[in-house]
FIDREN-767928 format. One record per residue (C-alpha): residue number from 0; residue in one letter; x, y, z. Coordinates in steps of 0.5 Angstrom, whole numbers, plus 2048, in hexadecimal, padded with zeros to 3 digits. Layout:
N
{resi NUM; resn A; X X; Y Y; Z Z}
...
This chain:
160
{resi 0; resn X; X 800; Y 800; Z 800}
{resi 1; resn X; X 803; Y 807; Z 7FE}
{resi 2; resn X; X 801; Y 80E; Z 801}
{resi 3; resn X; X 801; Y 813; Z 7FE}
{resi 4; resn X; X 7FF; Y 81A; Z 801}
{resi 5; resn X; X 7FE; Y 821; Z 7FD}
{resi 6; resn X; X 800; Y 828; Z 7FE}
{resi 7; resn X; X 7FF; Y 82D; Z 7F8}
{resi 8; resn X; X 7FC; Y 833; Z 7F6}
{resi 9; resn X; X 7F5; Y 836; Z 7F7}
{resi 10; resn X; X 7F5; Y 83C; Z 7F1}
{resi 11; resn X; X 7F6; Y 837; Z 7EB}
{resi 12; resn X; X 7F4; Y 83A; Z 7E5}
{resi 13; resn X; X 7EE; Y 837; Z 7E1}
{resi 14; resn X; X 7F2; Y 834; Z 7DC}
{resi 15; resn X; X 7F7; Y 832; Z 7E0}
{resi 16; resn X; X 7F2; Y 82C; Z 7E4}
{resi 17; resn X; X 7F1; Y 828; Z 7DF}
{resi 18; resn X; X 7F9; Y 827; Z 7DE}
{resi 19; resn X; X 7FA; Y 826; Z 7E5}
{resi 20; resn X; X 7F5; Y 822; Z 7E5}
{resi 21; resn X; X 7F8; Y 81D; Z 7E0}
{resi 22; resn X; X 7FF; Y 81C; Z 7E2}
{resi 23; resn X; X 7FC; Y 81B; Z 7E9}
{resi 24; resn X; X 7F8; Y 815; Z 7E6}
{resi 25; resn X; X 7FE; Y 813; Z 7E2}
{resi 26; resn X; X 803; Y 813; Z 7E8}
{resi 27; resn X; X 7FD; Y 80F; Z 7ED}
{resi 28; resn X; X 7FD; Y 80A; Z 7E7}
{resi 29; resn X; X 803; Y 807; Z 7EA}
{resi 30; resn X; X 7FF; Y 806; Z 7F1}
{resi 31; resn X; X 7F9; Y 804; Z 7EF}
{resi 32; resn X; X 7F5; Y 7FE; Z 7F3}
{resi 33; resn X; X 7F9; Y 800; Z 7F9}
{resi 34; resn X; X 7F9; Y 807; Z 7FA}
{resi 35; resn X; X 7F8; Y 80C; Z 800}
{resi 36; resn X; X 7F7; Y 813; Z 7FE}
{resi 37; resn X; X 7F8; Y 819; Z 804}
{resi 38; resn X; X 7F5; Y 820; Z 803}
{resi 39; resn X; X 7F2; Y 826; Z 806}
{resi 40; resn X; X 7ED; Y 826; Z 800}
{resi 41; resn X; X 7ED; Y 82E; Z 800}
{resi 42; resn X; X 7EC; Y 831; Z 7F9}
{resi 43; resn X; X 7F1; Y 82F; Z 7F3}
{resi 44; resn X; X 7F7; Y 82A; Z 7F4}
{resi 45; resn X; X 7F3; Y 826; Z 7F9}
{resi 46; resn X; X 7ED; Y 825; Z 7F7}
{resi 47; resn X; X 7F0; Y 824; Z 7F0}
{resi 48; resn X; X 7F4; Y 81E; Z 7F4}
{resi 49; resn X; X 7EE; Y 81C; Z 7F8}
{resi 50; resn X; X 7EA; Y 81B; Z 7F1}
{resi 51; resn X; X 7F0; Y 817; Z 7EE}
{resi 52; resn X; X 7F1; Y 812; Z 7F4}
{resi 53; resn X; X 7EA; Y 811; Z 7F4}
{resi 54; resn X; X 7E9; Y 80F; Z 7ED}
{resi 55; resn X; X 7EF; Y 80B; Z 7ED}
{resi 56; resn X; X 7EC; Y 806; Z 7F3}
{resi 57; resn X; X 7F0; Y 809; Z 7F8}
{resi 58; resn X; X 7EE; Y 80B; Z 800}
{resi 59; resn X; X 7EE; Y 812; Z 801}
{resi 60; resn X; X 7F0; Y 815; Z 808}
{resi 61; resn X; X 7EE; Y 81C; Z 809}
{resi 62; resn X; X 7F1; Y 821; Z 80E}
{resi 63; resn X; X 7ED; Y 827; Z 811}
{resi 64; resn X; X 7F2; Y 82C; Z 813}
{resi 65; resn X; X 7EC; Y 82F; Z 817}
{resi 66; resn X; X 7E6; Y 82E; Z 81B}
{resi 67; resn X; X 7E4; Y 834; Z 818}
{resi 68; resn X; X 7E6; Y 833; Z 811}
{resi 69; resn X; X 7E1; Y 831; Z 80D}
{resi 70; resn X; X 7DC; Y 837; Z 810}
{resi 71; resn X; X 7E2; Y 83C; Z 80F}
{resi 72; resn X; X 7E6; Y 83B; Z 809}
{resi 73; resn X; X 7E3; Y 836; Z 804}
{resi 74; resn X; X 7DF; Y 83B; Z 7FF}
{resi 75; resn X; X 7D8; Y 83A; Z 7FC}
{resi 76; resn X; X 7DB; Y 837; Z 7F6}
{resi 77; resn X; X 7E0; Y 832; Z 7F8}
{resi 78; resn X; X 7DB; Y 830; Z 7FE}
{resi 79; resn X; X 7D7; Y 82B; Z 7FA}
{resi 80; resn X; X 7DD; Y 827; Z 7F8}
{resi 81; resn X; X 7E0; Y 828; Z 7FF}
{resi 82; resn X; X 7DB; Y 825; Z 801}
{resi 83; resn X; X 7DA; Y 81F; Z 7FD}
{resi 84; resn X; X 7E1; Y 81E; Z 7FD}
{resi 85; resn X; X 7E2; Y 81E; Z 806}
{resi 86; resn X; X 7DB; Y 819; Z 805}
{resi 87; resn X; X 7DE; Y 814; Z 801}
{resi 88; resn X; X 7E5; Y 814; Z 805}
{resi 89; resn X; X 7E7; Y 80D; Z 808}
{resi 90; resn X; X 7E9; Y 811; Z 80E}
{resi 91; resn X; X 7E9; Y 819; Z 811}
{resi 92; resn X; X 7ED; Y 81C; Z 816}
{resi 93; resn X; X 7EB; Y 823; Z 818}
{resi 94; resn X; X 7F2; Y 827; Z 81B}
{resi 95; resn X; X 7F0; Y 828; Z 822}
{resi 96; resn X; X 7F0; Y 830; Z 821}
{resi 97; resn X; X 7EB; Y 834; Z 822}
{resi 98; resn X; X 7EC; Y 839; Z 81C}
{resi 99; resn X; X 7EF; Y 839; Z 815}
{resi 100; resn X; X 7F5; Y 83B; Z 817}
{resi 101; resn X; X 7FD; Y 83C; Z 815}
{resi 102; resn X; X 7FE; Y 837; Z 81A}
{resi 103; resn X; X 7F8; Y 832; Z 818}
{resi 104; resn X; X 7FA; Y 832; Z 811}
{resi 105; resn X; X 802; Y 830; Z 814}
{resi 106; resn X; X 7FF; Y 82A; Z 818}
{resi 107; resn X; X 7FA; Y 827; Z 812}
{resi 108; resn X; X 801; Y 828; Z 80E}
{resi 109; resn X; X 805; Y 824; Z 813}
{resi 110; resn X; X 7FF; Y 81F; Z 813}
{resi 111; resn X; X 800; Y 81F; Z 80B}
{resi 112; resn X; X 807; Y 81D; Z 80C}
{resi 113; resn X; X 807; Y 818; Z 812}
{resi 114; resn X; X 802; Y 813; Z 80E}
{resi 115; resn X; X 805; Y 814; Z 807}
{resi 116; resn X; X 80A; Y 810; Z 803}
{resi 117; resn X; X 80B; Y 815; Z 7FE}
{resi 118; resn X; X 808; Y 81C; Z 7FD}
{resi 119; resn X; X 806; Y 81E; Z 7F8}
{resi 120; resn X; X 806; Y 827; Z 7F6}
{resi 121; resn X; X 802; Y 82A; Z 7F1}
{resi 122; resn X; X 807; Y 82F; Z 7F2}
{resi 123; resn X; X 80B; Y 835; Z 7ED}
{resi 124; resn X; X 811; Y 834; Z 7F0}
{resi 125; resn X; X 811; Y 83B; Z 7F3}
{resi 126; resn X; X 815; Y 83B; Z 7FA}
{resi 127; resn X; X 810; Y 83D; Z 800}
{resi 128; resn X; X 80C; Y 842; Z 802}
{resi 129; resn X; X 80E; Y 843; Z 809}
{resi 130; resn X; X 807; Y 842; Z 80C}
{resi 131; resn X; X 809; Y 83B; Z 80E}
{resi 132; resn X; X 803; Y 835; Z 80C}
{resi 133; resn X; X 804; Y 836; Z 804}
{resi 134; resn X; X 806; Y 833; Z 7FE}
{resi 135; resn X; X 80E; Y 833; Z 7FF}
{resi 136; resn X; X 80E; Y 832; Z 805}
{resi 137; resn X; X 80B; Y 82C; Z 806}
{resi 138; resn X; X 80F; Y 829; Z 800}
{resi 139; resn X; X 815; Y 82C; Z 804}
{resi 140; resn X; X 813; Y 829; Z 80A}
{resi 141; resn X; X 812; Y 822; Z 807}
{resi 142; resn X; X 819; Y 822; Z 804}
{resi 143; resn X; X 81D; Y 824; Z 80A}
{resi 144; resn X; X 818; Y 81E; Z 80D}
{resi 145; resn X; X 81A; Y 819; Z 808}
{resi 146; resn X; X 814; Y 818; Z 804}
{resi 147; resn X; X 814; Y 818; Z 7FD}
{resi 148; resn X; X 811; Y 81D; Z 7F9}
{resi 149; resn X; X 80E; Y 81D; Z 7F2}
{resi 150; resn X; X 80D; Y 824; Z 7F0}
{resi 151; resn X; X 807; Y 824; Z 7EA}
{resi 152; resn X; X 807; Y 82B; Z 7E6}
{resi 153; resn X; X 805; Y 829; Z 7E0}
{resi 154; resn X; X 807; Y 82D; Z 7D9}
{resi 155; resn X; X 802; Y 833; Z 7D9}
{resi 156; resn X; X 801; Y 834; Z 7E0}
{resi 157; resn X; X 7FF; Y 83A; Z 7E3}
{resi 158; resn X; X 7FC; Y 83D; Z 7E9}
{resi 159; resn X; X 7F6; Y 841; Z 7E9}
């Protein structure tokens, strides 16, 4: 059994979903059958990556980085998804924090990294922001912990 756990991008563009979300399916056809997938199921990369390891046969596992995530931060336009995404998960771990935070995100972070095989970063590649719980720095961390990344940015990616 393998698991792989998500981090990547809110802001992908529209044209930029559907090519994530194919080298995802190529990548976790290597997987198939015996696939877990880790992720916070936010908009964008992790939702495309919940997605993926569901229509590949896996077991998803959703972490919420807060008690107050889901009313606070998940927009009108993901919370169907989210929604449908968290019913369909084999398990859910919601963070023992209070309110979605700098701090919350590090946690469910950590979580990612501590359950996880492999990581897999729908990332750009930019160095991080210094806000702490984004992107880069979860790839930076997973690497200084050993766990092996696979970067997905596919040709013509972008950011919105």
């Amino acid at each position: 059994m393998t698991t792989l756990a998500v981090t990547g991008h809110m802001d992908l563009s529209d044209p930029t979903v559907p090519l994530v979300r194919a080298a995802q399916d190529e990548l976790l056809q290597r997987y198939e059958g015996d696939l877990v997938g880790v992720s916070c199921i936010a908009k964008g990369a992790d939702s495309v990556f919940a997605e993926a390891v569901l229509d590949a046969g896996g077991k998803l596992i959703v972490v919420i980085p807060s008690e107050d995530y889901r009313a606070r931060k998940v927009k009108p336009d993901h919370a169907a998804d989210f929604d449908r995404l968290a019913d369909a998960a084999a398990e859910a771990l919601v963070m023992p924090h209070e309110t979605a935070n700098r701090a919350a995100y590090e946690a469910a972070n950590r979580v990612l990294l501590e359950r996880a095989d492999r990581l897999v970063a729908v990332w750009d590649g930019r160095p991080p922001s210094g806000k702490g719980g984004g992107t880069a720095d979860t790839v930076v961390q997973a690497r200084a912990a050993g766990v092996p990344v696979d970067v997905v940015w596919p040709q013509g990616a972008s950011r919105g």
